[in-house]
C-alpha positions as CSV (number, residue, x, y, z in Angstrom):
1,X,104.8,154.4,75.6
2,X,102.4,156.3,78.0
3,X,99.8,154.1,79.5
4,X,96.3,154.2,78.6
5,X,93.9,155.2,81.7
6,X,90.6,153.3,82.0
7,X,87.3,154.0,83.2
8,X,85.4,151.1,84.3
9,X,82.2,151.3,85.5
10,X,79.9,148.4,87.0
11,X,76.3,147.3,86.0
12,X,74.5,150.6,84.8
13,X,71.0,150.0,85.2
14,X,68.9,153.3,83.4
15,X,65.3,151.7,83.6
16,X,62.4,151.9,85.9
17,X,63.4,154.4,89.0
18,X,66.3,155.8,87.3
19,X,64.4,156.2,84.2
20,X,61.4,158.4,86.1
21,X,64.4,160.1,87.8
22,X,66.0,161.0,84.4
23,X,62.8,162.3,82.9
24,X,62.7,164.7,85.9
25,X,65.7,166.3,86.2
26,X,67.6,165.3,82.9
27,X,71.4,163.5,82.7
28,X,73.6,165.7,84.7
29,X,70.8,164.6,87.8
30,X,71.7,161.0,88.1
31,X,75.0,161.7,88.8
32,X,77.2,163.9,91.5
33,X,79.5,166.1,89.1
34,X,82.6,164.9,91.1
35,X,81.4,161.0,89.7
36,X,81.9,162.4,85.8
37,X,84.8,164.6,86.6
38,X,86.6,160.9,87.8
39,X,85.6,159.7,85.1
40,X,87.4,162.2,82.7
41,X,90.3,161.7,83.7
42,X,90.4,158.6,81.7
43,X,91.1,158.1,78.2
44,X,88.6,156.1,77.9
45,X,85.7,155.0,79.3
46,X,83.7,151.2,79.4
47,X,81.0,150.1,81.9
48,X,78.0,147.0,81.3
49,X,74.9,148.9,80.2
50,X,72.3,146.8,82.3
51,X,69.3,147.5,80.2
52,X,68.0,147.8,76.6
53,X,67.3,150.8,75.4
54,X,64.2,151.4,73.7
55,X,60.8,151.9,73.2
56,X,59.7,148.8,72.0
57,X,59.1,144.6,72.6
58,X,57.2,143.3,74.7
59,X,58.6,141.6,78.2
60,X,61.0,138.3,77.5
61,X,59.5,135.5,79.5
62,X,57.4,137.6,81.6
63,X,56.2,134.3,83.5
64,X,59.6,133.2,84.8
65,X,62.0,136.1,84.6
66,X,61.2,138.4,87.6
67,X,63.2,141.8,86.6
68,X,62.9,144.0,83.2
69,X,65.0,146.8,82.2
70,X,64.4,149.3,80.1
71,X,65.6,152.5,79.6
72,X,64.0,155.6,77.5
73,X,66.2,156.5,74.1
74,X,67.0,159.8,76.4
75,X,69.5,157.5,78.5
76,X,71.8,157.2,75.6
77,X,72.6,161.3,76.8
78,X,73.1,160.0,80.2
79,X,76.1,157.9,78.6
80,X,77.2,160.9,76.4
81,X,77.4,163.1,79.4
82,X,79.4,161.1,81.3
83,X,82.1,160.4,78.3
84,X,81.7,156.4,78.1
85,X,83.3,155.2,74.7
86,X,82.0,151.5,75.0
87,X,79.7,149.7,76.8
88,X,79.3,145.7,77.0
89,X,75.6,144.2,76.4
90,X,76.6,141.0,77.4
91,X,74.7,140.6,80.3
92,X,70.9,139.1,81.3
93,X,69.0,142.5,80.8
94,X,70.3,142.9,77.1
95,X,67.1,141.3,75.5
96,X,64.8,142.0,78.6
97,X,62.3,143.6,75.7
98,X,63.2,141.0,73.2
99,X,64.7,141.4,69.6
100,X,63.0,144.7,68.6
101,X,64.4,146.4,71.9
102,X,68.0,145.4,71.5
103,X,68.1,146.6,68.2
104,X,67.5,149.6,68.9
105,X,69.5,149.9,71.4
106,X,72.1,149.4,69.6
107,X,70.9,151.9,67.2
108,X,70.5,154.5,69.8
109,X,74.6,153.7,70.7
110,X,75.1,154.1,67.0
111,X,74.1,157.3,66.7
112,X,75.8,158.3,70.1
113,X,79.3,157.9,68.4
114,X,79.0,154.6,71.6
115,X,80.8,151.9,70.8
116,X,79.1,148.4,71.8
117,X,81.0,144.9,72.2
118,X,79.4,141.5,73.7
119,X,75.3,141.4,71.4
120,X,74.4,141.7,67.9
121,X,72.2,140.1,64.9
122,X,74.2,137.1,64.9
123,X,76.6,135.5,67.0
124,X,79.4,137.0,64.7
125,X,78.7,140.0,65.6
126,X,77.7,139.4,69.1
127,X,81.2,137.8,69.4
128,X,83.3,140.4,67.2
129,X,84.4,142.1,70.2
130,X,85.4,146.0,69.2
131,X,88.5,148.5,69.2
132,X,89.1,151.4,71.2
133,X,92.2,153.8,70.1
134,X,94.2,156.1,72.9
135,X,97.6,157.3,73.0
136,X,98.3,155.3,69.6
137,X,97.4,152.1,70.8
138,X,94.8,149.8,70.1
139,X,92.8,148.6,72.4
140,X,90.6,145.4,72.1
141,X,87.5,145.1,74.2
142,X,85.6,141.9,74.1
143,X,82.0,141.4,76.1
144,X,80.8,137.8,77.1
145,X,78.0,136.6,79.5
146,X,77.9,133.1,81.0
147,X,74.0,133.3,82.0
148,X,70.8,133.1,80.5
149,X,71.1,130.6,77.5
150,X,68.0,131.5,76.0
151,X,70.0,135.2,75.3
152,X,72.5,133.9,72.9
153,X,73.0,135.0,69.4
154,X,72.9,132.2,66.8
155,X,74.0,132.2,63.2
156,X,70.8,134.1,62.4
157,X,69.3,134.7,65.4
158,X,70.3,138.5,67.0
159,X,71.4,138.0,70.9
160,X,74.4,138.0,73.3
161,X,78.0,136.8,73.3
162,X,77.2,133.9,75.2
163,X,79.8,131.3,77.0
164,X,79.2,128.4,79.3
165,X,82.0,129.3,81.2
166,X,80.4,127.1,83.9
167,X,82.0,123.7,82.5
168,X,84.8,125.8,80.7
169,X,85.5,128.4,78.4
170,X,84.8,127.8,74.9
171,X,87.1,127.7,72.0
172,X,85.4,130.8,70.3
173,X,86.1,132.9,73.2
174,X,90.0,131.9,73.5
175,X,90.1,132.5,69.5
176,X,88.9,135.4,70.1
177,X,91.2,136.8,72.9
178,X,93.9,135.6,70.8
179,X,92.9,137.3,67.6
180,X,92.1,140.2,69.8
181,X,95.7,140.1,71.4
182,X,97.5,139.6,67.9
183,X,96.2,143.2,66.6
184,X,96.0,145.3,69.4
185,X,98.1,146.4,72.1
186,X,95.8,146.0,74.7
187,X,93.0,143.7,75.1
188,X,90.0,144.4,77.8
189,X,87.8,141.3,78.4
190,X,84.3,141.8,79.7
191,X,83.0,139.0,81.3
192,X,79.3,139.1,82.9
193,X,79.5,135.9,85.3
194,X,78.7,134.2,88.4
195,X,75.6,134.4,90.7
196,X,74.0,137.8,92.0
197,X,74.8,139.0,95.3
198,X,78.5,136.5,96.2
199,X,81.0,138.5,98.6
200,X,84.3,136.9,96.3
201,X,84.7,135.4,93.2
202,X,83.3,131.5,93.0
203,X,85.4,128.6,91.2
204,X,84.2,128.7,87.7
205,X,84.9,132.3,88.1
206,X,88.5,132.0,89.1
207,X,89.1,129.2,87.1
208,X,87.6,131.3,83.4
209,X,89.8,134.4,84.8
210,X,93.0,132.6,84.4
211,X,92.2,130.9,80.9
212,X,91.6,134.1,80.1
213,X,94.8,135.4,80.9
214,X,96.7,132.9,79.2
215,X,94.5,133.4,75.9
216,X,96.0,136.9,76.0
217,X,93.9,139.2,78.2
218,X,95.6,141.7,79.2
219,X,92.9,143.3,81.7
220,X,89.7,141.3,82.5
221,X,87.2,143.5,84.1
222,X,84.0,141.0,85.5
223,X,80.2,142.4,87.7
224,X,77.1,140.2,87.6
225,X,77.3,140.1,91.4
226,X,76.1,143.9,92.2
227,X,78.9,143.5,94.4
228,X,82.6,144.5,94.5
229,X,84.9,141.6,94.9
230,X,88.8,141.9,94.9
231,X,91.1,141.9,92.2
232,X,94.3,139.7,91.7
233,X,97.0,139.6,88.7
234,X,95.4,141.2,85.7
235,X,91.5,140.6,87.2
236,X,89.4,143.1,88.3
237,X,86.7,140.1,89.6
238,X,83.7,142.3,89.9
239,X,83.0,146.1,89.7
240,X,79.8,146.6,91.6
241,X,77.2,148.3,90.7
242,X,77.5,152.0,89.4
243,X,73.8,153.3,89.0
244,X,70.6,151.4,90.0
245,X,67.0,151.3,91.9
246,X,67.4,148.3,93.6
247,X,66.7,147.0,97.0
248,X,70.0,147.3,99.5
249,X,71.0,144.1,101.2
250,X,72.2,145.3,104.4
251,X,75.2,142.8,104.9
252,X,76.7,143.0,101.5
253,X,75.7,146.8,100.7
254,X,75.2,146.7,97.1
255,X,74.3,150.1,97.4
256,X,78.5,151.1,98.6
257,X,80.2,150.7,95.2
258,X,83.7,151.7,93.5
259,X,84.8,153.4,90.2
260,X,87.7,152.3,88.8
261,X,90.7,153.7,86.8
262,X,93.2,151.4,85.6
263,X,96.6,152.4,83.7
264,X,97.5,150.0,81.5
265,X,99.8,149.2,78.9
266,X,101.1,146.1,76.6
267,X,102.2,144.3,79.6
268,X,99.4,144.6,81.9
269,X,98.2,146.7,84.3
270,X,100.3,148.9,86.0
271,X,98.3,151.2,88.6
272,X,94.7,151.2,89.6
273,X,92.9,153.8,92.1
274,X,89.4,152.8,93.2
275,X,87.2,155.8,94.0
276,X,84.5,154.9,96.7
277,X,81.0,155.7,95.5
278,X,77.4,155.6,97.3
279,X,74.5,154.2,95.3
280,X,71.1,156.3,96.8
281,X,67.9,155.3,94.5
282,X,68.7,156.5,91.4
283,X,71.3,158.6,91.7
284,X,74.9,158.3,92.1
285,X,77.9,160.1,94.4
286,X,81.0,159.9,96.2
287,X,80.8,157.8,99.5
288,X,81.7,159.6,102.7
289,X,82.1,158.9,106.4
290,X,81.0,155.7,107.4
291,X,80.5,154.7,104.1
292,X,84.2,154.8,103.1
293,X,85.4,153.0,106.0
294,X,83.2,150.3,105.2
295,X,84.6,150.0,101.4
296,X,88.1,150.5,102.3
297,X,87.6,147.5,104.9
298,X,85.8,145.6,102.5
299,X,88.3,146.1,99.7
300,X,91.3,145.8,101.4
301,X,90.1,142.3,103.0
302,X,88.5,141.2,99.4
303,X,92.1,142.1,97.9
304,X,93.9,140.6,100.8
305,X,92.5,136.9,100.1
306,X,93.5,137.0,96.8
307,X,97.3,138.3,97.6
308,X,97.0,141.7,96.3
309,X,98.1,144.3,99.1
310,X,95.5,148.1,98.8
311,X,97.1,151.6,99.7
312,X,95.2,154.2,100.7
313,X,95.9,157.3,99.3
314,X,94.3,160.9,98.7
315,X,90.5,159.6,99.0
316,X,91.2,156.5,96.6
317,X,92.1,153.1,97.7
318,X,95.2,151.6,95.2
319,X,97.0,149.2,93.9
320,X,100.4,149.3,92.5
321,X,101.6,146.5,89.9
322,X,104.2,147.9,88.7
């Protein structure tokens, strides 16, 4: 059976600068036209939504949290316009605005035709995980965040997906990969974890990547660190960043990012091609000169320490499983 081609997108932050931006110049202005046309040649399309999406609440612990996302209900066209199918909430932005704001975010998804996996009213739903259909198959897509606490969904309280994947990974996450992996063909795991701003994947990291696995992932697609890290076996470890206003840290260059597309199938992944992208304030588009030698460096070595050999080939830097 023909593979199904993913789309995966980093942390897609549509508030504050990009959210002026948007209201100036409209969708097709936060993003280069070659950026969506990579991303259509997928079958489908997920990235981690980095914001709510509303305009409502009031700031979630506005006296220790230092950053607040949101977007304007506008940014849902930003999503339409580039063809994403689902988008994880499972992240530390997803209740920046509280309750009110993530509900209607995912309202404003709702009415998209979006799909959403990793927040809901309750932890059920939060947990439930969603399916995507291509080709004939079914594919699974589950969202989970290991950080902030005080985000997860309880039996009546709405939130995110949340895991402790710190000290472990938790039985309802494993259930779920293997409930997940028992109905579908494919199953896509989510995970927002790990520090901000880390050059490779830390221990707990690793360690949550490979129970994962052996649950029944058959991709795991990770960010949290606004940074790209390598990818190994069936883990992409972090996908960067993909749209943003933030400050550029000149040693780790969170403002040099990739897109991926993945082929996959029942048994894994079988290609992926990474397309290099620059991050400018608010607006995203394909890297070139210096900045492409600098992410085919930093890829190649990332990949290299985890055993995974990178091609380059026709402007994209691959890797071949199969």
């Amino acid at each position: 059976m023909r593979p199904v081609r993913l789309a995966l997108a980093g942390d897609t932050m549509l508030g504050r600068g990009v959210a002026e931006r948007l209201h100036e110049v409209g969708p097709p202005g936060l993003f280069a036209p070659e950026v969506r046309t990579i991303m259509a040649e997928a079958d489908l399309v997920v990235l981690n939504l980095e914001c709510c999406v509303s305009q409502r609440g009031a700031r979630w612990d506005p006296g220790r949290k230092p950053f607040h996302f949101r977007a304007p209900p506008r940014a849902v066209e930003t999503l339409t316009w580039l063809g994403v199918d689902c988008v994880t909430l499972a992240n530390n932005h997803a209740l920046d605005y509280g309750v009110k704001a993530l509900t209607d975010t995912i309202t404003h998804l709702e009415q998209a035709g979006i799909q959403w996996v990793g927040a809901g009213p309750d932890a059920e739903a939060a947990r439930a995980g969603t399916v995507l259909h291509a080709h004939g198959q079914r594919v699974g897509v589950l969202g989970v965040a290991d950080h902030p606490s005080d985000f997860a969904a309880g039996v009546d309280r709405p939130g995110t997906a949340y895991a402790d994947l710190w000290t472990g990974v938790t039985d309802w996450l494993t259930d779920r990969v293997r409930s997940l992996a028992a109905a579908n063909d494919i199953v896509l795991v989510t995970p927002h974890w790990g520090p901000n701003m880390t050059s490779s994947p830390i221990r707990h990291v690793r360690r949550a990547a490979r129970t994962l696995v052996d649950a029944g992932a058959t991709l795991i697609a990770g960010h949290s660190a606004h940074v790209v890290h390598g990818v190994a076996n069936r883990v992409l470890y972090d996908l960067g960043d993909f749209i943003d206003d933030y400050v550029v840290d000149p040693v780790l260059r969170n403002d040099l990012s990739l897109l991926f597309l993945v082929d996959v199938d029942a048994d894994g992944p079988v290609r992926l091609e990474a397309c290099p992208l620059t991050l400018e304030p608010a607006y995203t588009r394909l890297a070139r000169g210096l900045d492409v030698r600098w992410l085919r460096s930093r890829f190649t070595s990332a990949c290299r320490e985890l055993g995974t050999p990178v091609n380059w080939h026709d402007g994209r830097l691959v890797v071949e499983w199969r």
